[in-house]
Backbone and ligand atoms as CSV (ligand in chain L), in Angstrom:
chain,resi,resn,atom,element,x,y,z
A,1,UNK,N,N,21.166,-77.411,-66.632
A,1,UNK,CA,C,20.336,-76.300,-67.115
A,1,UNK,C,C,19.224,-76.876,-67.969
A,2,UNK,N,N,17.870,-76.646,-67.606
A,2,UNK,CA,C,17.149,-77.084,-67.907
A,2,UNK,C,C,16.682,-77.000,-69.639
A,3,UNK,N,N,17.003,-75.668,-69.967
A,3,UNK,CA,C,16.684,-74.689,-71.157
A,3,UNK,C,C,16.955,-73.527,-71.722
A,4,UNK,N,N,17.561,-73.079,-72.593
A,4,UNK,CA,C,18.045,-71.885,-72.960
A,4,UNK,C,C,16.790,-70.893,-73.353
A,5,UNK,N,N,17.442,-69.599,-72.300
A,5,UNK,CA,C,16.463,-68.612,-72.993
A,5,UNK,C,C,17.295,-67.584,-73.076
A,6,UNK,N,N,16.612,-66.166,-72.755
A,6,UNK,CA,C,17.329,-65.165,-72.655
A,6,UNK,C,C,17.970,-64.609,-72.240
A,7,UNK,N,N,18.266,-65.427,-70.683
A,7,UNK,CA,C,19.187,-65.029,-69.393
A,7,UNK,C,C,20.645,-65.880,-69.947
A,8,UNK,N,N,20.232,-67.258,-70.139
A,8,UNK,CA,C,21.372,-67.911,-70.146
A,8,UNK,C,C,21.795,-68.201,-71.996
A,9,UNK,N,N,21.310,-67.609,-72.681
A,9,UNK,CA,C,21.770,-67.592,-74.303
A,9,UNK,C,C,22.842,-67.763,-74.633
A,10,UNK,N,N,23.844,-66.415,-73.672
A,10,UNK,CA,C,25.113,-66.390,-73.973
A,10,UNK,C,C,26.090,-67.331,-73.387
A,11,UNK,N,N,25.484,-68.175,-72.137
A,11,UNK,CA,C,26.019,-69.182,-71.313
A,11,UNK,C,C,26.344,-70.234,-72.490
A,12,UNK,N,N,25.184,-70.580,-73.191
A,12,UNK,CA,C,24.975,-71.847,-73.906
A,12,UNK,C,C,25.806,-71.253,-75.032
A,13,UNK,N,N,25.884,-70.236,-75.642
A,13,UNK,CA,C,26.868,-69.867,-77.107
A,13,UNK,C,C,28.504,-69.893,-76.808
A,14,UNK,N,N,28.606,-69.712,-74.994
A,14,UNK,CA,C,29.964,-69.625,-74.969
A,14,UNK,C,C,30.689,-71.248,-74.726
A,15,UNK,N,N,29.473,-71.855,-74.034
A,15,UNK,CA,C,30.018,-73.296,-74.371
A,15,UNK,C,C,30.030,-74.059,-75.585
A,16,UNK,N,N,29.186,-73.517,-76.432
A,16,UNK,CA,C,29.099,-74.224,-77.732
A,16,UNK,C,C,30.841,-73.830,-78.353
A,17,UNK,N,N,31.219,-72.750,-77.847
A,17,UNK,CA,C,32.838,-72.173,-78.275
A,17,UNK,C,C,33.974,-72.758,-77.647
A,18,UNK,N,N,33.727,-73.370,-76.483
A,18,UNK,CA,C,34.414,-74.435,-75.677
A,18,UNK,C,C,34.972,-73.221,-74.565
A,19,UNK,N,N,34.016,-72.111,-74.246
A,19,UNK,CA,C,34.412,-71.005,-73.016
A,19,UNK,C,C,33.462,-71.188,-72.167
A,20,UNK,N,N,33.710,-71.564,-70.970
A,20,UNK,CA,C,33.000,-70.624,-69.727
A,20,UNK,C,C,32.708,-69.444,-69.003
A,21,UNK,N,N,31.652,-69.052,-69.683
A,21,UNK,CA,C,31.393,-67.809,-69.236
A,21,UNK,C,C,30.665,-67.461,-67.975
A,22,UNK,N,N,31.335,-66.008,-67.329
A,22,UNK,CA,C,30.124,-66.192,-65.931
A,22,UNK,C,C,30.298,-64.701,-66.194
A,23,UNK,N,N,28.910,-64.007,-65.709
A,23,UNK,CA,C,28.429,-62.885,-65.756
A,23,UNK,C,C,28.837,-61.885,-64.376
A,24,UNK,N,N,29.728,-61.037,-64.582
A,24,UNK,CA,C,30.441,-60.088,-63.996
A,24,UNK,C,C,29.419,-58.682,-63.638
A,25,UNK,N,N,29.127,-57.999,-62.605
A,25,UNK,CA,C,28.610,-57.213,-62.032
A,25,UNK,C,C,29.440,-56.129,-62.261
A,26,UNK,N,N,28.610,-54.989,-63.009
A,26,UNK,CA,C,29.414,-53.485,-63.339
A,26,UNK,C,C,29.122,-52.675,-62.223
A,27,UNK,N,N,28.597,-53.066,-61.206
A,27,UNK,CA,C,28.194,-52.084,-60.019
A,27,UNK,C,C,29.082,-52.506,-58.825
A,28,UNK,N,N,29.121,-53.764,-58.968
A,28,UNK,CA,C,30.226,-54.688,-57.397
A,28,UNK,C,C,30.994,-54.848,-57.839
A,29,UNK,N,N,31.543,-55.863,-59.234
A,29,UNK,CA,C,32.715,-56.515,-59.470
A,29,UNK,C,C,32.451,-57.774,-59.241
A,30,UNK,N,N,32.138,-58.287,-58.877
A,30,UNK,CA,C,31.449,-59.666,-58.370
A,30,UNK,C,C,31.024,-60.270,-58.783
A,31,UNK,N,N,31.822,-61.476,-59.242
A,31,UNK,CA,C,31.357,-62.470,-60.403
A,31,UNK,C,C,29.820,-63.012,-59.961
A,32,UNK,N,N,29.123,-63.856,-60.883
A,32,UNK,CA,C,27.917,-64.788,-60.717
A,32,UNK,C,C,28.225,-66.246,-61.402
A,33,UNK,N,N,27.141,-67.197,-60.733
A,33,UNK,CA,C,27.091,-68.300,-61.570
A,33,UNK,C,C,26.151,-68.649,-60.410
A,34,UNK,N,N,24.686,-69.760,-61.560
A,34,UNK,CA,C,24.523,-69.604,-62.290
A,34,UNK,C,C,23.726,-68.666,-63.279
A,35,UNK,N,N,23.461,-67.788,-64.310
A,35,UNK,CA,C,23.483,-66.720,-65.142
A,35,UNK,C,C,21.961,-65.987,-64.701
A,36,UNK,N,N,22.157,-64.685,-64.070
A,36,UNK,CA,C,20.625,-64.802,-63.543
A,36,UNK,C,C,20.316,-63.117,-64.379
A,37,UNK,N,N,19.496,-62.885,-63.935
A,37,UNK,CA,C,19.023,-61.554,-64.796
A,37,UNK,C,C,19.572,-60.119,-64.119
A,38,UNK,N,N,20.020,-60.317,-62.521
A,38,UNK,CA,C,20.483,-59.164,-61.472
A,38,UNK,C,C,21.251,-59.891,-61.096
A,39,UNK,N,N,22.458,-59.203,-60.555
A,39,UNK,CA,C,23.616,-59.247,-59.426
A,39,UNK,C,C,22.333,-59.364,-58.186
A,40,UNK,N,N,23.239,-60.912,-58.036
A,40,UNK,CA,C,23.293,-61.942,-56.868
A,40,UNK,C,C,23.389,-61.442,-55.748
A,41,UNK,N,N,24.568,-60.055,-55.759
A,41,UNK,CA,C,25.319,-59.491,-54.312
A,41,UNK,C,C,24.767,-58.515,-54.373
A,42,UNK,N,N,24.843,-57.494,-55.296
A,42,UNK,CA,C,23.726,-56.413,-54.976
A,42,UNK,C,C,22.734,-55.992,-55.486
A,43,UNK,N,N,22.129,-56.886,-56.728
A,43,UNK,CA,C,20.916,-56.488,-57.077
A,43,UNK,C,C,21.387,-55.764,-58.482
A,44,UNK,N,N,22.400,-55.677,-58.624
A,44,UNK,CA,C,22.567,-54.368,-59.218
A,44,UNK,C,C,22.325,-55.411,-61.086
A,45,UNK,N,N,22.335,-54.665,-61.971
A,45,UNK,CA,C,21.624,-55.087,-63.857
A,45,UNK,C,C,22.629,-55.193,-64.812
A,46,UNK,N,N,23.908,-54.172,-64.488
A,46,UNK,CA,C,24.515,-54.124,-65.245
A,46,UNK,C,C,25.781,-55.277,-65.290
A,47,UNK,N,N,25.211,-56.304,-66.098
A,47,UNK,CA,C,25.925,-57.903,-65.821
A,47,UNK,C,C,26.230,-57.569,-67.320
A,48,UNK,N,N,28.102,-58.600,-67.060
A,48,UNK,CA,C,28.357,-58.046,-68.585
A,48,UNK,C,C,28.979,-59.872,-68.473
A,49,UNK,N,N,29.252,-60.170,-69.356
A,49,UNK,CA,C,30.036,-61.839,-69.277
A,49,UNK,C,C,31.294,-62.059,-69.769
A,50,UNK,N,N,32.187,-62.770,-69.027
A,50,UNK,CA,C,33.454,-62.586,-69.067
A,50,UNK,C,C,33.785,-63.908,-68.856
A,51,UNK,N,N,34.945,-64.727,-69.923
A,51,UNK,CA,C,35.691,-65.529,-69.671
A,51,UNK,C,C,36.251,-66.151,-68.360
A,52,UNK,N,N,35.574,-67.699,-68.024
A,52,UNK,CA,C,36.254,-67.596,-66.705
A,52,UNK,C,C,37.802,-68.313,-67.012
A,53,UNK,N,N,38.786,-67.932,-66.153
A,53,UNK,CA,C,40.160,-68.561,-66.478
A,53,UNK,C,C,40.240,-69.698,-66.421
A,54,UNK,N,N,39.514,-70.580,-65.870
A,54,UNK,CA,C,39.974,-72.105,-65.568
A,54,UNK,C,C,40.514,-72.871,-64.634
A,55,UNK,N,N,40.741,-71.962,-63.334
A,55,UNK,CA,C,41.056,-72.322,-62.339
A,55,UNK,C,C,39.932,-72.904,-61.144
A,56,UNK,N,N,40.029,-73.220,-60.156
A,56,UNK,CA,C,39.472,-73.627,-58.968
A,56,UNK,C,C,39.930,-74.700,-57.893
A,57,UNK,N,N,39.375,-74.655,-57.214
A,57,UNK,CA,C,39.372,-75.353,-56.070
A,57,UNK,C,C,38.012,-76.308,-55.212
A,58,UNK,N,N,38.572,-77.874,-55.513
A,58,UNK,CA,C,37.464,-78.831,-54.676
A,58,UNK,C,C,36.953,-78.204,-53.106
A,59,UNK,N,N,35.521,-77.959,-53.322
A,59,UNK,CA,C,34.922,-77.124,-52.495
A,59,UNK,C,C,34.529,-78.594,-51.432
A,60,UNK,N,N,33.684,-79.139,-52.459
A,60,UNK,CA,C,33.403,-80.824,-52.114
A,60,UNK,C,C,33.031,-81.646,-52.523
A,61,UNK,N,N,32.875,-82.704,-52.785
A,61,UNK,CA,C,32.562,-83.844,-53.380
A,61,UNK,C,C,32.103,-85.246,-52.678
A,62,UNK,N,N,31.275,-86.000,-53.665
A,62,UNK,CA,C,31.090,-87.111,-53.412
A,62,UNK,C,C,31.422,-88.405,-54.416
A,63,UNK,N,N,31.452,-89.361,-54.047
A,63,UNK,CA,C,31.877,-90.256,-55.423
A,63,UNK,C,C,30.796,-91.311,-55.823
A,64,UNK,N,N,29.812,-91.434,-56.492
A,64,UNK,CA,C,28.974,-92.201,-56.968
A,64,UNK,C,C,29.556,-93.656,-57.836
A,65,UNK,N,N,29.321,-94.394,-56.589
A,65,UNK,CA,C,29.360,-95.899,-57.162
A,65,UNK,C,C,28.853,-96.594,-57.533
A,66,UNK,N,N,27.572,-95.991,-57.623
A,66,UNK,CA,C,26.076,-97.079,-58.840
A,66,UNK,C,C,25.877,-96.204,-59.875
A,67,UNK,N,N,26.149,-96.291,-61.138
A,67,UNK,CA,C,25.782,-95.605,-62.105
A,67,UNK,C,C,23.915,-95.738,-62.047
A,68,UNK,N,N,23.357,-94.400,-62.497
A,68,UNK,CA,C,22.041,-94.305,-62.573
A,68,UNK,C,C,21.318,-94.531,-63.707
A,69,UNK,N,N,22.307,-94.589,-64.694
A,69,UNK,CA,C,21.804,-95.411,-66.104
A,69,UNK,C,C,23.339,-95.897,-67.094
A,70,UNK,N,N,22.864,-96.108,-67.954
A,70,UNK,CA,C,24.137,-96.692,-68.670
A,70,UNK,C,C,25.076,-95.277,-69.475
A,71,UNK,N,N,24.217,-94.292,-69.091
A,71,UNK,CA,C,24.957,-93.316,-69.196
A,71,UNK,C,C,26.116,-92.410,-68.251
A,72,UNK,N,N,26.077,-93.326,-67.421
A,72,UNK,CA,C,26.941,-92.789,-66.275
A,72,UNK,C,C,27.558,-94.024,-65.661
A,73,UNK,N,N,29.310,-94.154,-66.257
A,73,UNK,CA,C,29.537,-95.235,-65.710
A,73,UNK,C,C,30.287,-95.207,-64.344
A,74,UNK,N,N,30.211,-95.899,-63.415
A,74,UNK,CA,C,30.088,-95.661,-61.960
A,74,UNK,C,C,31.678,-96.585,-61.565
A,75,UNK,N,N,32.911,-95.865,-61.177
A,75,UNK,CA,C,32.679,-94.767,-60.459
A,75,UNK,C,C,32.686,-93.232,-60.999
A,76,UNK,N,N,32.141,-92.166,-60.541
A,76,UNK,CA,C,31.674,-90.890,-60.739
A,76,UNK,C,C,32.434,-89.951,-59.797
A,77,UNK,N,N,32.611,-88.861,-60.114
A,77,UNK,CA,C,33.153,-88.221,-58.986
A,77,UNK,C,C,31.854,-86.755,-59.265
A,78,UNK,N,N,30.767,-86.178,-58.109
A,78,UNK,CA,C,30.038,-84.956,-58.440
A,78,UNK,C,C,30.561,-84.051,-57.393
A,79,UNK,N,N,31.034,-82.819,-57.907
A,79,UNK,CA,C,31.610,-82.085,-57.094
A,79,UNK,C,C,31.561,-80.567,-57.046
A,80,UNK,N,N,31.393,-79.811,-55.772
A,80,UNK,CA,C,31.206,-78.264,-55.849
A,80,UNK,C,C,32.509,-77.994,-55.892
A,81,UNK,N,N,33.001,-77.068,-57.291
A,81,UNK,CA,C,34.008,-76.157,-56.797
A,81,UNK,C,C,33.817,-74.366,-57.159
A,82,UNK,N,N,34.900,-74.327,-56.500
A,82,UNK,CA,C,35.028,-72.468,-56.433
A,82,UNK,C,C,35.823,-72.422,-57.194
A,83,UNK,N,N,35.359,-71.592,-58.171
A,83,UNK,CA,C,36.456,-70.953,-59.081
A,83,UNK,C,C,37.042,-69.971,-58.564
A,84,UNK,N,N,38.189,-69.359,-59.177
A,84,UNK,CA,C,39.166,-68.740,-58.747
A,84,UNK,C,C,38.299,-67.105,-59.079
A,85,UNK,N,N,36.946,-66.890,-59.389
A,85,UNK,CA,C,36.326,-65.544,-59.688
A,85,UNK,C,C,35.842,-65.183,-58.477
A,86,UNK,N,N,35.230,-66.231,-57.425
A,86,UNK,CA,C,34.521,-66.748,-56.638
A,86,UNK,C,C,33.008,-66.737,-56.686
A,87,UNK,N,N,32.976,-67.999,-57.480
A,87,UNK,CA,C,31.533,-68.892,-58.222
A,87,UNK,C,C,32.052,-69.825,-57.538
A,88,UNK,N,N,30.524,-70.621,-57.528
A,88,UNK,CA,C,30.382,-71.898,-56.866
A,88,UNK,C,C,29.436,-72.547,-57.800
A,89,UNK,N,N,30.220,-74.273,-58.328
A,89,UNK,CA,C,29.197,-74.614,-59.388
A,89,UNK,C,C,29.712,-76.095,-58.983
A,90,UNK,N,N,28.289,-76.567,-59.555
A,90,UNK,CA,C,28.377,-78.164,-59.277
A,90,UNK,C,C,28.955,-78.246,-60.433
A,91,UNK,N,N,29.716,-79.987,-60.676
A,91,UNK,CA,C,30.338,-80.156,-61.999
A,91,UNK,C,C,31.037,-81.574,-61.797
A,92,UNK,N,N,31.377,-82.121,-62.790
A,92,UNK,CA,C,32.389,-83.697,-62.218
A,92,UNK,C,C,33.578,-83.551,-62.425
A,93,UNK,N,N,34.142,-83.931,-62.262
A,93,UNK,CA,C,35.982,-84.124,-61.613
A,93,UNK,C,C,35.996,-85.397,-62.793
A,94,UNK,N,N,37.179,-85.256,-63.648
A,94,UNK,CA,C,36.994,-86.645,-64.441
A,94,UNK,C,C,38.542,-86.680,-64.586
A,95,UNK,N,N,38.866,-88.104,-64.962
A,95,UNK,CA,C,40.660,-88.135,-64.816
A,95,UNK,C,C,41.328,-88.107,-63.365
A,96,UNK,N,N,40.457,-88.821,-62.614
A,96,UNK,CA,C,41.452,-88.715,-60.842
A,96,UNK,C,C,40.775,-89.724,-60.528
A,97,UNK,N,N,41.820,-90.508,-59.779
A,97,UNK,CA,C,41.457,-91.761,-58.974
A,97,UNK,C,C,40.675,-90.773,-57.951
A,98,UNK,N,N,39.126,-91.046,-57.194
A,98,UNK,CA,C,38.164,-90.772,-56.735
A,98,UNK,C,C,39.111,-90.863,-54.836
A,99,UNK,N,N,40.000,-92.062,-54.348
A,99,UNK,CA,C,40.352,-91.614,-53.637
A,99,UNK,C,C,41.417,-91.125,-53.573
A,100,UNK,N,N,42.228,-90.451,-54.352
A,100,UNK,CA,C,43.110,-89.409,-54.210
A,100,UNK,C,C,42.343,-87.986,-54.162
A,101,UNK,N,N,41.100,-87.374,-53.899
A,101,UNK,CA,C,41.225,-86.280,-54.060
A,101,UNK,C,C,40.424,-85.751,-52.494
A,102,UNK,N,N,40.800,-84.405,-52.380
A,102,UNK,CA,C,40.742,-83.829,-51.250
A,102,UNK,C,C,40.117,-82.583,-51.755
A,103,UNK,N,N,39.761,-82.209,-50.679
A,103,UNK,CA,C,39.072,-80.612,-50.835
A,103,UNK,C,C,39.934,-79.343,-50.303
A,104,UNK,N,N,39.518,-78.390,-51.261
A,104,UNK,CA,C,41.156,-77.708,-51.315
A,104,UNK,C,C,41.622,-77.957,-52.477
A,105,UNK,N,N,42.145,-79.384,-52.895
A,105,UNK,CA,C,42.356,-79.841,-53.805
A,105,UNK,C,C,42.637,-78.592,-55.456
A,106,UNK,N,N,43.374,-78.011,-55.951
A,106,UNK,CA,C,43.283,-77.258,-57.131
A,106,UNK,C,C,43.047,-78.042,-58.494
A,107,UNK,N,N,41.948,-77.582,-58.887
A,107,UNK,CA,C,41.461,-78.383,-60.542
A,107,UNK,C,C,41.557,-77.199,-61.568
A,108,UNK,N,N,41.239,-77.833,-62.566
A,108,UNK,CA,C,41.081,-77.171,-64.016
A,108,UNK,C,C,40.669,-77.157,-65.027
A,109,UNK,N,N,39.556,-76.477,-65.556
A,109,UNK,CA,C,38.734,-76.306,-66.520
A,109,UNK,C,C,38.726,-77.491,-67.690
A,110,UNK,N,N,38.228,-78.169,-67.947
A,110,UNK,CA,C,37.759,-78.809,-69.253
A,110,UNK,C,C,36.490,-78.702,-69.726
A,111,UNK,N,N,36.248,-79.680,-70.912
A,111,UNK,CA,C,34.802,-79.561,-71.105
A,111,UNK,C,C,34.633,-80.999,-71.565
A,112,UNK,N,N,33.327,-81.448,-71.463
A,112,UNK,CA,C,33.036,-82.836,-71.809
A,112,UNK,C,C,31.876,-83.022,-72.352
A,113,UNK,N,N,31.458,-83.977,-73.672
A,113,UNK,CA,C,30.289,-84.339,-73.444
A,113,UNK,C,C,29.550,-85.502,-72.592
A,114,UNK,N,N,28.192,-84.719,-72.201
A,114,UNK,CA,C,27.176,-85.729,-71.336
A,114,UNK,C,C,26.285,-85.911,-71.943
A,115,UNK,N,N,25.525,-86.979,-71.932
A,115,UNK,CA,C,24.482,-87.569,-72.255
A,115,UNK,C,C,23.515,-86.871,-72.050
A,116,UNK,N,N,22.881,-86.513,-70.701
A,116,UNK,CA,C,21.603,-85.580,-70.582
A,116,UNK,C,C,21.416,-84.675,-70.793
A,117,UNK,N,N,22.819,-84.154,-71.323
A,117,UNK,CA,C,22.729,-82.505,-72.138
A,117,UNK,C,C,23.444,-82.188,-73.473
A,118,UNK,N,N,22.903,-81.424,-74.053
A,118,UNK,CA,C,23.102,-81.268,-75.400
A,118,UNK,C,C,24.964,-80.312,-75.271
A,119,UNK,N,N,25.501,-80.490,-75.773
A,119,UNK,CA,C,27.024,-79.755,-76.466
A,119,UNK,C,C,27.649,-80.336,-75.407
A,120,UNK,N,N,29.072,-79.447,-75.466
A,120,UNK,CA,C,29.738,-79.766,-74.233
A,120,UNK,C,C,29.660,-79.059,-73.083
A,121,UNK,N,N,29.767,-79.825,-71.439
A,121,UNK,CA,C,29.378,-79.260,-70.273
A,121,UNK,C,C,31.131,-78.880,-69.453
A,122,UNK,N,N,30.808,-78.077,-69.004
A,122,UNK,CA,C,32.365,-77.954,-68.196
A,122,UNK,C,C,32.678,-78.666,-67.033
A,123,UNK,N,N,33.215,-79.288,-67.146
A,123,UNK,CA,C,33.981,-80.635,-65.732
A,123,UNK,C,C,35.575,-79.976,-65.089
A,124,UNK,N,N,36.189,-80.457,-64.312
A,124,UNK,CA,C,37.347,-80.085,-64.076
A,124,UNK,C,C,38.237,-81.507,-63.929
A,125,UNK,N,N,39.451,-81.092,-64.235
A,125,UNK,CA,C,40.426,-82.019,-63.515
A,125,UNK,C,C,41.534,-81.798,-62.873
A,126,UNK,N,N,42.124,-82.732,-61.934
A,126,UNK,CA,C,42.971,-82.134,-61.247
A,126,UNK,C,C,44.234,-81.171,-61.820
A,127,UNK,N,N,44.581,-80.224,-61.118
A,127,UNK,CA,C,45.562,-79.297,-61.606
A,127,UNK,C,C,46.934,-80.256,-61.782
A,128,UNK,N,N,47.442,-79.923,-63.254
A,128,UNK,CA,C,48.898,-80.423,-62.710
A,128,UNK,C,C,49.823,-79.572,-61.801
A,129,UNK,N,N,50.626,-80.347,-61.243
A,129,UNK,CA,C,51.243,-79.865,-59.999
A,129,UNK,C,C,52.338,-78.740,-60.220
L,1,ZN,ZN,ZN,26.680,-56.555,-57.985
């Protein structure tokens, strides 16, 4: 995220709290991510933001073996998953040997700090079993 403004304010206050928040549709039900000003599915305004639980599932991934600066030490795992709201968000997988994981795969909410962004960002790791 490039910059906080008025769409994503509450995005950035709920991570500063160590929550992920994603903005829920009062007209569909239908979660969003990432935080936009209208429902995604129908257009519809009345977006309210709600705790996501922490669940998901490896949508897909790749594993980066050259770090791109000394801030990223390589190996990397960057990966789409679906949360269990059904959002789809890029994010890294941290704590898993890179070839043990599969898609499908069930992970779980953490948070981490990164270098190119200010507080902590939400990553997942694998679910315990
Ligand atoms: Zn909607």
């Amino acid at each position: 995220m490039s910059g906080v403004d008025v769409v994503n304010q509450a995005y950035a206050d709920g991570l500063a709290a160590g929550q992920l928040l994603l903005q829920r549709c009062g007209d569909c039900g239908r979660h969003q991510f990432y935080p936009r000003i209208a429902c995604s599915h129908c257009t519809g305004s009345k977006l309210t933001w709600v705790r996501a639980a922490g669940g998901g599932q490896i949508a897909s991934f790749t594993v980066v073996r050259r770090g791109v600066s000394a801030d990223f030490t390589a190996p990397y795992v960057v990966a789409l998953v679906d949360l269990d709201e059904g959002v789809r968000m890029m994010t890294h997988i941290i704590d898993a040997d890179p070839e043990q994981l599969e898609i499908g795969m069930p992970v779980a909410l953490d948070f981490q700090q990164v270098a190119i962004a200010p507080g902590r960002q939400p990553v997942f790791r694998p679910a315990a079993p």
